[in-house]
TORMAR-148160 format. One record per residue (C-alpha): residue number from 1; x, y, z; residue in one letter. Coordinates in steps of 0.05 Angstrom, whole numbers, padded with zeros to 5 digits. Layout:
<sites>
k, u, v, w, r
NUM, X, Y, Z, A .
...
</sites>
This chain:
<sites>
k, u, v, w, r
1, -00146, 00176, -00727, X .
2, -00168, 00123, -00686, X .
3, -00144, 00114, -00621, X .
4, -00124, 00192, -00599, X .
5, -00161, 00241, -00582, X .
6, -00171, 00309, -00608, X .
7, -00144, 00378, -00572, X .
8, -00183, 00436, -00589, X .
9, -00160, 00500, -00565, X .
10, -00200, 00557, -00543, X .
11, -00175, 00627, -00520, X .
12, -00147, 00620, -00438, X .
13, -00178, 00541, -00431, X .
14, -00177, 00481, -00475, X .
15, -00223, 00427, -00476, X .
16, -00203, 00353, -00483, X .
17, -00258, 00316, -00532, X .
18, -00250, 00236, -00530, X .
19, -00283, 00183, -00577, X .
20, -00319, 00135, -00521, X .
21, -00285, 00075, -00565, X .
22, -00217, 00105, -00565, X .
23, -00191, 00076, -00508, X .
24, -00183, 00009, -00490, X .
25, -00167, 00008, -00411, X .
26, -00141, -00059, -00368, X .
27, -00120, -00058, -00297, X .
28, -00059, -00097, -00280, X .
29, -00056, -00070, -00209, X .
30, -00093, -00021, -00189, X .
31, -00079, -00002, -00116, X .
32, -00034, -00024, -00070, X .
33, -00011, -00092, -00069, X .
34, -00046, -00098, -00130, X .
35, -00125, -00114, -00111, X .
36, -00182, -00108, -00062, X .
37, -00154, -00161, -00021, X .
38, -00079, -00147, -00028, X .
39, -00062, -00204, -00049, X .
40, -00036, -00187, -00118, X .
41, 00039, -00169, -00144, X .
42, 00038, -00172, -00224, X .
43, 00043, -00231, -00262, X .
44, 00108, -00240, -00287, X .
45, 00178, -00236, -00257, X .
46, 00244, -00235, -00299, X .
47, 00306, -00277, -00279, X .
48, 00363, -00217, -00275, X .
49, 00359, -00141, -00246, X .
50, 00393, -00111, -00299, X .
51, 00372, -00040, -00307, X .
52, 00340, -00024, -00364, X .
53, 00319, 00043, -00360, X .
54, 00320, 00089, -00285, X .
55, 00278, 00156, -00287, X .
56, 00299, 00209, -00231, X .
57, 00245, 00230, -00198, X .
58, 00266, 00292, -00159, X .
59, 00265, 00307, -00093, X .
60, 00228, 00351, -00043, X .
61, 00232, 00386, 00031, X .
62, 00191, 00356, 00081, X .
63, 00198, 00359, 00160, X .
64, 00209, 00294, 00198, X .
65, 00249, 00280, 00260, X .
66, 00252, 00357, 00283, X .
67, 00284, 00382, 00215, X .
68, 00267, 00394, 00144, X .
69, 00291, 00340, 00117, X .
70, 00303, 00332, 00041, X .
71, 00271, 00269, 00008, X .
72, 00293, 00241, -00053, X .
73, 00254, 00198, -00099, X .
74, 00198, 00158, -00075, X .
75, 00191, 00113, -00001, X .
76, 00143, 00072, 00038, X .
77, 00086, 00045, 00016, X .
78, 00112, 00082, -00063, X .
79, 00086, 00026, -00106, X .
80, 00061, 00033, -00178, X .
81, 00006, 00021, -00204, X .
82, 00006, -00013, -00279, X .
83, -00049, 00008, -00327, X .
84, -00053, -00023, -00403, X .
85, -00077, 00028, -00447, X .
86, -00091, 00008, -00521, X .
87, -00038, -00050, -00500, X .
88, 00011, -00003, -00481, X .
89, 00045, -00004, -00402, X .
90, 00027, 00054, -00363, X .
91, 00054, 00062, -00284, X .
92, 00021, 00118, -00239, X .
93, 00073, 00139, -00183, X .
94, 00068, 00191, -00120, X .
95, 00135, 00211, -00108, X .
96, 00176, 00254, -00060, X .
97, 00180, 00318, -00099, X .
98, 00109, 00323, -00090, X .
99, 00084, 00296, -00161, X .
100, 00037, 00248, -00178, X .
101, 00061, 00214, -00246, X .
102, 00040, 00179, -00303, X .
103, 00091, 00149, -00329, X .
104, 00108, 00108, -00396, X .
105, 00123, 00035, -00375, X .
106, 00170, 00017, -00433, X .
107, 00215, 00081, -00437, X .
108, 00208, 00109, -00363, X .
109, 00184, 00182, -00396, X .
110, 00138, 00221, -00354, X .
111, 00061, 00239, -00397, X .
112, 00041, 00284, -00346, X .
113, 00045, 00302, -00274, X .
114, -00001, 00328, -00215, X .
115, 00028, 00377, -00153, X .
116, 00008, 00358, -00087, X .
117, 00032, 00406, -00033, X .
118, 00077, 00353, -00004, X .
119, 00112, 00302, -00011, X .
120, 00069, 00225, -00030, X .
121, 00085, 00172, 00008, X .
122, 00030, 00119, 00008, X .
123, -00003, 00084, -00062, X .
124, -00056, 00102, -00105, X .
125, -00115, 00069, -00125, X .
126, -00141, 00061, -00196, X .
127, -00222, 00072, -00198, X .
128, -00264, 00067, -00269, X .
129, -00328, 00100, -00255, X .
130, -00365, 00066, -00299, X .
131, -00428, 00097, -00316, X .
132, -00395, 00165, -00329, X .
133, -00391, 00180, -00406, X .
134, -00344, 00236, -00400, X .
135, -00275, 00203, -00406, X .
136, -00238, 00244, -00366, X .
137, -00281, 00231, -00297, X .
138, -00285, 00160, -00327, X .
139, -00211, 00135, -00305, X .
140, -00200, 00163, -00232, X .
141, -00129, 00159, -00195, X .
142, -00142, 00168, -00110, X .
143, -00074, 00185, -00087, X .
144, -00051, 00217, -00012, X .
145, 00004, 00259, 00007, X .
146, 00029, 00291, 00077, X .
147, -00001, 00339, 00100, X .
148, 00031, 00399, 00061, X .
149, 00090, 00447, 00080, X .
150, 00057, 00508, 00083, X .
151, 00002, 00479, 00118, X .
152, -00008, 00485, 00198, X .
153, -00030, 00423, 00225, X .
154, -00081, 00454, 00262, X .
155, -00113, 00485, 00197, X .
156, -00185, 00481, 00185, X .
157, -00176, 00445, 00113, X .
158, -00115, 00398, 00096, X .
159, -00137, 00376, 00026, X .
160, -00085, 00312, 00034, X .
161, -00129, 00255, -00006, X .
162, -00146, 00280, -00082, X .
163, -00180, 00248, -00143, X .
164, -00145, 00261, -00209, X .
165, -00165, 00242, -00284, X .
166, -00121, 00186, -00305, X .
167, -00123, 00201, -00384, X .
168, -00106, 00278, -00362, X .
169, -00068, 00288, -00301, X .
170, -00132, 00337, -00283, X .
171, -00156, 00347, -00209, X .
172, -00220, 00324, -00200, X .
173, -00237, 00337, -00118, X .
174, -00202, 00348, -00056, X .
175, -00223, 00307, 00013, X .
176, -00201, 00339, 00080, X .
177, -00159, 00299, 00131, X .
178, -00191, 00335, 00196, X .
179, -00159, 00351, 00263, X .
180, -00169, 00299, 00316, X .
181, -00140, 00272, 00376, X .
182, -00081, 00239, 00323, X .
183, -00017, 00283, 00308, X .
184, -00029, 00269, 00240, X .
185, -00062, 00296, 00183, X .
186, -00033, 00255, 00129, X .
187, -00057, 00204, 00086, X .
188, -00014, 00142, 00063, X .
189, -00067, 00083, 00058, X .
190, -00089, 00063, -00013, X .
191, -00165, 00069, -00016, X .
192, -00220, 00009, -00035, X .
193, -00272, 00021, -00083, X .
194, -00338, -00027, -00080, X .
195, -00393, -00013, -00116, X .
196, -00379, 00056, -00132, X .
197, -00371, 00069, -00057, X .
198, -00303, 00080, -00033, X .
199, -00272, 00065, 00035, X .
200, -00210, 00091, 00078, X .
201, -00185, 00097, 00139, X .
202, -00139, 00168, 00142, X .
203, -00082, 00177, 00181, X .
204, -00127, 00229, 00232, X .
205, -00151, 00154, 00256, X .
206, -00220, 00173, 00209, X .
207, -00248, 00110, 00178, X .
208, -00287, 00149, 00117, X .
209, -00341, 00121, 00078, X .
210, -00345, 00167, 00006, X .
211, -00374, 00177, -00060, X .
212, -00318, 00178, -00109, X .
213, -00352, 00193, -00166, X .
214, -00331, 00271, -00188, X .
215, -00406, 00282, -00216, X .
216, -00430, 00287, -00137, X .
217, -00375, 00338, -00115, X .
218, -00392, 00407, -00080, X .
219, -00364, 00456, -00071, X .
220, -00348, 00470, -00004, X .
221, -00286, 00517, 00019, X .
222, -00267, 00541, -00047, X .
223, -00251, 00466, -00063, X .
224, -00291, 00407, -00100, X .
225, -00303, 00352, -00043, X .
226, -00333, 00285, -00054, X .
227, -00396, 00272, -00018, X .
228, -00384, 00238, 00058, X .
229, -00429, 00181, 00070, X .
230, -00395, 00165, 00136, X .
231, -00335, 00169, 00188, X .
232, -00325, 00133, 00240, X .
233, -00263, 00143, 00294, X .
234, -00217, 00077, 00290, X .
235, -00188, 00099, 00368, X .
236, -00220, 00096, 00432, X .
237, -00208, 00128, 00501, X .
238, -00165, 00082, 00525, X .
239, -00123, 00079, 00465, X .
240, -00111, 00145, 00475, X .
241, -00080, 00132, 00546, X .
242, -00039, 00081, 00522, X .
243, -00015, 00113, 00447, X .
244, -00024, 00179, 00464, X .
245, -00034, 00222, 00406, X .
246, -00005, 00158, 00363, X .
247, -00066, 00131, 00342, X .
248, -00051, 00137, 00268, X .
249, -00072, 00090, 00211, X .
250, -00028, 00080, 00153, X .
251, -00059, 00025, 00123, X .
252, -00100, 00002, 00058, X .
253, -00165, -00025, 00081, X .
254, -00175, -00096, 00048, X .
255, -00236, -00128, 00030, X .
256, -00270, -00190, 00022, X .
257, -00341, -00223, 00043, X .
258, -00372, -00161, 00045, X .
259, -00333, -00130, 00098, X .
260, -00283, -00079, 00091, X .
261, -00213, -00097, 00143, X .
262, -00170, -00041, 00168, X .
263, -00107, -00047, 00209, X .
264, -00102, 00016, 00255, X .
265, -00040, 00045, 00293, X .
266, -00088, 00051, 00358, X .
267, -00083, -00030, 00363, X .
268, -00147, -00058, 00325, X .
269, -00168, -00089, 00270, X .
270, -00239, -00063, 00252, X .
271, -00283, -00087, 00205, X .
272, -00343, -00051, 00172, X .
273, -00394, -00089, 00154, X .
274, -00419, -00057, 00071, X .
275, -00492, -00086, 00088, X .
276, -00499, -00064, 00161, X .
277, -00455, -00005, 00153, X .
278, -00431, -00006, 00211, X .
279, -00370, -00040, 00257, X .
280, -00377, -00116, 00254, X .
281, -00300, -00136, 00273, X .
282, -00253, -00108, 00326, X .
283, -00199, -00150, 00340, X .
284, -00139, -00120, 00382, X .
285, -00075, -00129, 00379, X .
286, -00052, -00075, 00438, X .
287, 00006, -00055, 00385, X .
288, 00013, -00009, 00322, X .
289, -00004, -00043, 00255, X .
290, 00036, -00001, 00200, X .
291, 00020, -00041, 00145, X .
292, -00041, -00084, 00112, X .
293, -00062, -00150, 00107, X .
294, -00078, -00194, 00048, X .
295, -00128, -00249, 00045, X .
296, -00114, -00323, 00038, X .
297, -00152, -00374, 00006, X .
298, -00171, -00397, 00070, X .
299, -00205, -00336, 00082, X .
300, -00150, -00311, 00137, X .
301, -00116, -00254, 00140, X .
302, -00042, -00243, 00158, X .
303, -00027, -00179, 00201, X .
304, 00045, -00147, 00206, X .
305, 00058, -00124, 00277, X .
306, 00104, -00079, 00301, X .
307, 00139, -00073, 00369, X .
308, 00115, -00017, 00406, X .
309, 00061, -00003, 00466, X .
310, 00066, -00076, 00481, X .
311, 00104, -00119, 00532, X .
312, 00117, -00180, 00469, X .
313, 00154, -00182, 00411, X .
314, 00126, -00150, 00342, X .
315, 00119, -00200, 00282, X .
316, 00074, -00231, 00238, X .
317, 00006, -00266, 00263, X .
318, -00047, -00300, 00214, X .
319, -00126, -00287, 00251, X .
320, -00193, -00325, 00227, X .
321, -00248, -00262, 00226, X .
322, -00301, -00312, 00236, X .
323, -00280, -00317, 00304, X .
324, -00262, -00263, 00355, X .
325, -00202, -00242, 00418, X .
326, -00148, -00300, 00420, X .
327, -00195, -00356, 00388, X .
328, -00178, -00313, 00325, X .
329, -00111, -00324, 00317, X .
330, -00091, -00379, 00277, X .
331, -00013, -00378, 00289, X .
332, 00036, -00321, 00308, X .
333, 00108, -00320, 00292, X .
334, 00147, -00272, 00329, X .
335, 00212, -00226, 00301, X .
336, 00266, -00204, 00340, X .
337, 00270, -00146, 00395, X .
338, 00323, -00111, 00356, X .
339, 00318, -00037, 00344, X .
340, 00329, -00012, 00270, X .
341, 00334, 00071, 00263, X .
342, 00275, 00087, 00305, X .
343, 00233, 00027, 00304, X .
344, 00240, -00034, 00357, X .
345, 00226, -00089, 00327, X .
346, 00168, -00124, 00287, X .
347, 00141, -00113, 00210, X .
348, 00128, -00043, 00188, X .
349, 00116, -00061, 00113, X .
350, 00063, -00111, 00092, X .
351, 00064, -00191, 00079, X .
352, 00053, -00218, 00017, X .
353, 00015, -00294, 00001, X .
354, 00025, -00334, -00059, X .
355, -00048, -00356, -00059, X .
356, -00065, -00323, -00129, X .
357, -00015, -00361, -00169, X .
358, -00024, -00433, -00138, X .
359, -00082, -00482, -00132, X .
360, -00108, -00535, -00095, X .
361, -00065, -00570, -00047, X .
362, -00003, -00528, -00069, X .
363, 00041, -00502, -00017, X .
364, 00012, -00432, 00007, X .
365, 00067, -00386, 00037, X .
366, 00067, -00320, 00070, X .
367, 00134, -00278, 00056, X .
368, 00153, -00215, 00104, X .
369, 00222, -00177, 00129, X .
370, 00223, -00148, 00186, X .
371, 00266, -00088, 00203, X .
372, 00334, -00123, 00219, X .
373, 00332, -00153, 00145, X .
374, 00312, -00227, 00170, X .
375, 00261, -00248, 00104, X .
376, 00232, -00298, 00121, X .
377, 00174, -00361, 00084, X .
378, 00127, -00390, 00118, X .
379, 00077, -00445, 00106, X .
380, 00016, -00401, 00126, X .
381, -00031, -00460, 00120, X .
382, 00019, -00505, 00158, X .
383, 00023, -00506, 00233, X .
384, 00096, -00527, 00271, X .
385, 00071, -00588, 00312, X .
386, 00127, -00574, 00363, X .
387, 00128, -00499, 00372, X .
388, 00097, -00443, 00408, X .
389, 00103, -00367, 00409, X .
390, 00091, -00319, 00462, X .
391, 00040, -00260, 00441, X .
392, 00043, -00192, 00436, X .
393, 00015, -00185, 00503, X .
394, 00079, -00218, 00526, X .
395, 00033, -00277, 00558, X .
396, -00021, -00314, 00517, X .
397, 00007, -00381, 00478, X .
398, -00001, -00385, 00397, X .
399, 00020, -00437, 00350, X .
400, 00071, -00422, 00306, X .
401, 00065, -00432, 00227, X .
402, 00116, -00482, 00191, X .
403, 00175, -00437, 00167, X .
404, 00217, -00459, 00111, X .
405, 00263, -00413, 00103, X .
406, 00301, -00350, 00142, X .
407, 00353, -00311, 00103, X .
408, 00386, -00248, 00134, X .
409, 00395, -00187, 00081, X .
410, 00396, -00118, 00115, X .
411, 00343, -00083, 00155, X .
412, 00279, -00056, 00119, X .
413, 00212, -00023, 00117, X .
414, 00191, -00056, 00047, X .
415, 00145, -00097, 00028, X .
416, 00175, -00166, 00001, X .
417, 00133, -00195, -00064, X .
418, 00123, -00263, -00090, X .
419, 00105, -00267, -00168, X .
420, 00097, -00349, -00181, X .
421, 00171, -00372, -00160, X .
422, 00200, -00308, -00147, X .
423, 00213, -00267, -00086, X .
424, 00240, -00191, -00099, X .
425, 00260, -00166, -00031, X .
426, 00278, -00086, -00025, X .
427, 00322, -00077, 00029, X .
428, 00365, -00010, 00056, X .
429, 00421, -00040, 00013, X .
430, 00392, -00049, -00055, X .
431, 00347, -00103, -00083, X .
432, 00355, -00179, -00082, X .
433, 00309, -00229, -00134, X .
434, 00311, -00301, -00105, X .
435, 00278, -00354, -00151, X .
436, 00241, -00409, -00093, X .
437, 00221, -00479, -00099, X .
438, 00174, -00505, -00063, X .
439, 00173, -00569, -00083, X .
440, 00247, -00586, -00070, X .
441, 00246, -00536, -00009, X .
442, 00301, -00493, -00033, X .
443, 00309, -00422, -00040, X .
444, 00359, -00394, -00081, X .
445, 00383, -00319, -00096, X .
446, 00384, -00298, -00173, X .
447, 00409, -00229, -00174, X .
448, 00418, -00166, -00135, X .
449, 00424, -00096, -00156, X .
450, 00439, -00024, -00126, X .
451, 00471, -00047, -00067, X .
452, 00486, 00038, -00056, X .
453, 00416, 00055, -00044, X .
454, 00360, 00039, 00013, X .
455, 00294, 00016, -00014, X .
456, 00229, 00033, 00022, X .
457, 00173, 00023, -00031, X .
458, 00149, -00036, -00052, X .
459, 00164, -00067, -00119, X .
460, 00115, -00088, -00171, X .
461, 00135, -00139, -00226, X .
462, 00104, -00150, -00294, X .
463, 00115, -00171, -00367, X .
464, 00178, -00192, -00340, X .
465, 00199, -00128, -00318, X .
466, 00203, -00099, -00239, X .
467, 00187, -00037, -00224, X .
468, 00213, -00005, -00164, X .
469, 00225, 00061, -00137, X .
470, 00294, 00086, -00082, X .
471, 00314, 00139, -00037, X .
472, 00377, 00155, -00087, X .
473, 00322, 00192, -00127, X .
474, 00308, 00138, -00185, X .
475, 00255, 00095, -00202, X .
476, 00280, 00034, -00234, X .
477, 00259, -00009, -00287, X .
478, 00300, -00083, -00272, X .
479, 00296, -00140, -00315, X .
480, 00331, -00184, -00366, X .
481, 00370, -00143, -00432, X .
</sites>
């Protein structure tokens, strides 16, 4: 029948034979924060949260803070991806009881899931690999996980970034996150594919340049691996006085202009050139950089920054990579010195722009939390005529964007998202959907939902529907019934 495929079994092994036309494949978002230049968050919003459907995604052992600690459902970066297949809503989730999922977008049932060996934090990315006939290395999910339980970090192979077939759930290869000079071995960033090359910096402070494409594996190890092109260390010497052994990156790279932009926890923000292939942008910020930064129309980009290993305050700065050290920096806008669990101040999730869903001389905002709960708008194209901020350095002068609006929910390491005129802002005490105008200058609050539950992944919102996993252990689907 047309538009399934065929399951022919043979004795210990089956073989999965698919019609080339059969399947009809559309990428809604397809990595985190939705495209190459993270500046992407679904394309329709719905008015109310109310839940119509929740899917408990387990829960698994992992040790943090000097304990194995139990995780439940899915945390930071944890957003889905949303895949039309034949017209039908697919979402692909790594979650905390160490499965990757596919999972059926109208009903919340699972279609199949992939074991990692710990639990996923970060988002995957989406890949076609287009000249491949054989449908399941066609469709390619990149996903990373920590670095596994059994594992010792100082193991000589910690397979924690994997390719897996999207129509299948199959693994495809395993890349190693090698020992360095970083305590990590993890991978949360969300890779970028261009032209069939793919690009990521892993937590081990690695910047890895890669051949994604499952035909030009080898085996190495007793494993599949993708072929290296590249790596290139993202820390320096003196980083390493300064950080220590906390030179990690946790980022998605983002691209645009043929240069590929990472945010690292060692301070910079590097940028490899594709052509020269090679380092053509190091801007540094002295501080760690948790999360990623999207592009404007303007051709900026708008860095989160937390509070730590610097004498200033964390926040939210906007830089022009055309230009380089302090010249670069359009505006900053500092958060408050206020210290939330174990972080001290600043942005640990991402910012998100509005720049893909307005035109021309529309108002352009960037939208960000930081982790006492403050969310806050800003006119990112807009400077404040009368105000200054202090830097991170605690002593050079930036201007400081127009802001519009500052409204205090609770404390957060989420990643707020603006869909057209909405705002859905997951905070450690449930989710809040504001509805903004930015014409009339008003912002007001539509709905809020699980108040019970902290929220660390980002939600994704489309068809009218938000999707959006908690630590209670569910993934919900929110919308109007």
């Amino acid at each position: 029948m047309k538009n399934l495929f065929t399951v022919f079994f043979i004795t210990f092994s089956f073989n999965v034979i698919f019609s080339q036309n059969a399947y009809d494949i559309k990428v809604v978002s397809g990595t985190f924060l939705g495209n190459e230049q993270r500046n992407y968050y679904g394309n329709e919003a719905p008015d109310r949260l109310d839940i119509i459907w929740k899917l408990d995604l387990g829960e698994g052992v992992s040790p943090a803070y000097g304990y194995d600690k139990v995780w439940k459902g899915a945390g930071w970066t944890g957003q889905p991806l949303f895949i039309r297949e034949n017209g039908k809503g697919f979402l692909i989730l790594g979650a905390f009881d160490y499965n990757l999922k596919k999972i059926d977008a109208q009903t919340g049932k699972i279609v199949w899931e992939y074991k990692f060996d710990d639990i996923l934090k970060g988002t995957a990315t989406f890949w076609e690999n287009k000249n491949e006939t054989d449908l399941e290395k066609r469709y390619i999910i990149m996903q990373g996980s920590r670095f596994g339980v059994k594992n010792k970090i100082t193991d000589e192979f910690i397979p924690s970034f994997r390719a897996i077939s999207y129509l299948t759930g199959k693994e495809l290869w395993r890349l190693n996150s090698k020992k360095t000079d970083c305590y990590s071995r993890d991978v949360d960033g969300s890779a970028v594919v261009v032209n069939d090359t793919a690009y990521l910096c892993l937590e081990n402070g690695i910047f890895t340049v890669f051949n994604p494409n499952p035909d030009s594996v080898r085996m190495k190890d007793g494993m599949l691996q993708p072929q290296i092109y590249k790596e290139i260390q993202y820390y320096n010497a003196e980083d390493l006085k300064t950080h220590g052994d906390d030179v990690v990156s946790e980022s998605s790279p983002t691209y645009f202009n043929g240069i590929v932009y990472t945010t690292s926890g060692s301070g910079h923000v590097y940028g490899h050139g594709i052509s020269a292939d090679t380092t053509v942008f190091d801007f540094f910020t002295g501080t760690d950089i948790n999360g990623s930064a999207p592009v404007t129309d303007d051709s900026c980009l708008i860095l989160p920054i937390e509070k730590q290993y610097t004498a200033g305050q964390g926040g939210v700065m906007k830089i022009n990579p055309q230009k380089t050290g302090n010249d670069a920096v359009v505006w900053y806008y500092p958060t408050e010195n206020k210290t939330w669990y174990h972080w001290e101040g600043g942005i640990i999730g991402s910012a998100s722009v509005n720049d893909a869903y307005v035109e021309g001389d529309s108002v352009k905002v960037a939208v960000f939390i930081d982790v006492t709960g403050h969310l806050v708008v800003v006119e990112h194209n807009k400077i404040d005529s009368e105000d200054f901020s202090i830097g991170t350095d605690g002593k050079s002068v930036f201007r400081k964007p127009k802001v519009l609006f500052d409204y205090l929910l609770r404390g957060t390491i989420s990643t707020p998202i603006i869909v057209k005129d909405k705002i859905i802002a997951a905070t450690d005490a449930g989710v809040y959907l504001f509805k903004i105008d930015l014409k009339k200058k008003t912002l007001v609050l539509l709905d809020s939902a699980v108040k019970d539950s902290d929220f660390d992944a980002t939600p994704i919102a489309v068809d009218g529907r938000i999707y959006l996993a908690g630590r209670n252990g569910y993934l919900y689907c929110f919308g109007k019934k």
